[in-house]
C-alpha positions as a Python dict, from the first residue, in 0.01 Angstrom:
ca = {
    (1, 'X'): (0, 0, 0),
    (2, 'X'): (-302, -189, 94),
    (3, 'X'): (-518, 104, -74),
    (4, 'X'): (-381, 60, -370),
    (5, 'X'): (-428, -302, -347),
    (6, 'X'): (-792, -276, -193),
    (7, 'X'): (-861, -25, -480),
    (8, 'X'): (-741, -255, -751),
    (9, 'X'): (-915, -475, -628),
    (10, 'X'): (-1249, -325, -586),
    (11, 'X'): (-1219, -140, -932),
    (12, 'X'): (-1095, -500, -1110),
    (13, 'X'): (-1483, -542, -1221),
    (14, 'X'): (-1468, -193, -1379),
    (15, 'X'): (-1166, -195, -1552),
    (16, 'X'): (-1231, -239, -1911),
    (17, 'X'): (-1600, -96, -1886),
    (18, 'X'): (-1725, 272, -1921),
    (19, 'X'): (-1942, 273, -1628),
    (20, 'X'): (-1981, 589, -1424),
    (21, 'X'): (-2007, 441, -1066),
    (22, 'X'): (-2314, 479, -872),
    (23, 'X'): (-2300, 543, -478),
    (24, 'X'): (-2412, 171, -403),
    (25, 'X'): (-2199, -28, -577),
    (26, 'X'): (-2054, -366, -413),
    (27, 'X'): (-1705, -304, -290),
    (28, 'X'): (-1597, -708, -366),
    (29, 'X'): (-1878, -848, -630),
    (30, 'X'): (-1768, -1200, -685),
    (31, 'X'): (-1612, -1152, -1009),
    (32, 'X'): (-1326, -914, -780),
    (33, 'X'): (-957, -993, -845),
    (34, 'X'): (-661, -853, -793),
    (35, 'X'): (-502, -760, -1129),
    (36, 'X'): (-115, -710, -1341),
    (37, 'X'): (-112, -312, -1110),
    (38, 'X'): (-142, -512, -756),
    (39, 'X'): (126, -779, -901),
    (40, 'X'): (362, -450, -996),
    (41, 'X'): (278, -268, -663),
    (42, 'X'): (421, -586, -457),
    (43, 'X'): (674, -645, -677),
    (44, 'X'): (823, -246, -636),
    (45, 'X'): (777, -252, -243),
    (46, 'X'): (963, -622, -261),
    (47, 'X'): (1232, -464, -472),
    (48, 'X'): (1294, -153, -264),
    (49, 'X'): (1254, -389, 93),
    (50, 'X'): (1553, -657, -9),
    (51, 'X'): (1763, -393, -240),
    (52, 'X'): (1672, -591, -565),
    (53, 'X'): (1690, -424, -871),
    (54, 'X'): (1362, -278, -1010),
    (55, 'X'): (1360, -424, -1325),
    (56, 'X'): (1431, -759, -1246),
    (57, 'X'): (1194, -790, -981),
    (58, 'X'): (923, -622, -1190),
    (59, 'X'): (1020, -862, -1442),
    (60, 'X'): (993, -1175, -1210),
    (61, 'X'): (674, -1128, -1048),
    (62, 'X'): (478, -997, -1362),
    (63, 'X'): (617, -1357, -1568),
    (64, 'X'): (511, -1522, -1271),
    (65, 'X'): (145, -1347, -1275),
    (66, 'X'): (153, -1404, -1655),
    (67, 'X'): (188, -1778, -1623),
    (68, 'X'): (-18, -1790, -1323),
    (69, 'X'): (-305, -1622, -1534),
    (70, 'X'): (-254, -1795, -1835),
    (71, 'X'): (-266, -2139, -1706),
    (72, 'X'): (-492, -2096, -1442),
    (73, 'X'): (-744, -1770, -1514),
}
């Protein structure tokens, strides 16, 4: 689990660019952050942990991200 989040977060900066990665690259460049896959990945382990239905905890931590990001980021 924290690979998934370390990659998410390292790749964040990459995400909506074509960019074929060089062999130095930063691993955390400032503009790093964890994004909506990191929020889901949580939100899955959280779910199967406490015996909570996928779906709604899916649901409540990606509205929570949402308004996080939308009134903050």
């Amino acid at each position: 689990m924290l690979g998934a989040i370390l990659g998410d977060i390292i790749g964040s900066v990459y995400e909506l660019i074509s960019l074929k990665p060089e062999y130095d690259f930063p691993l955390f460049p400032e503009e790093s952050i964890f994004t909506d896959d990191t929020v889901l990945t949580v939100a899955l382990a959280d779910s199967i942990l406490s015996g909570t239905d996928y779906k709604t905890k899916l649901l409540e931590c990606y509205n929570l991200y949402l308004h996080k990001k939308t009134n903050h980021g």
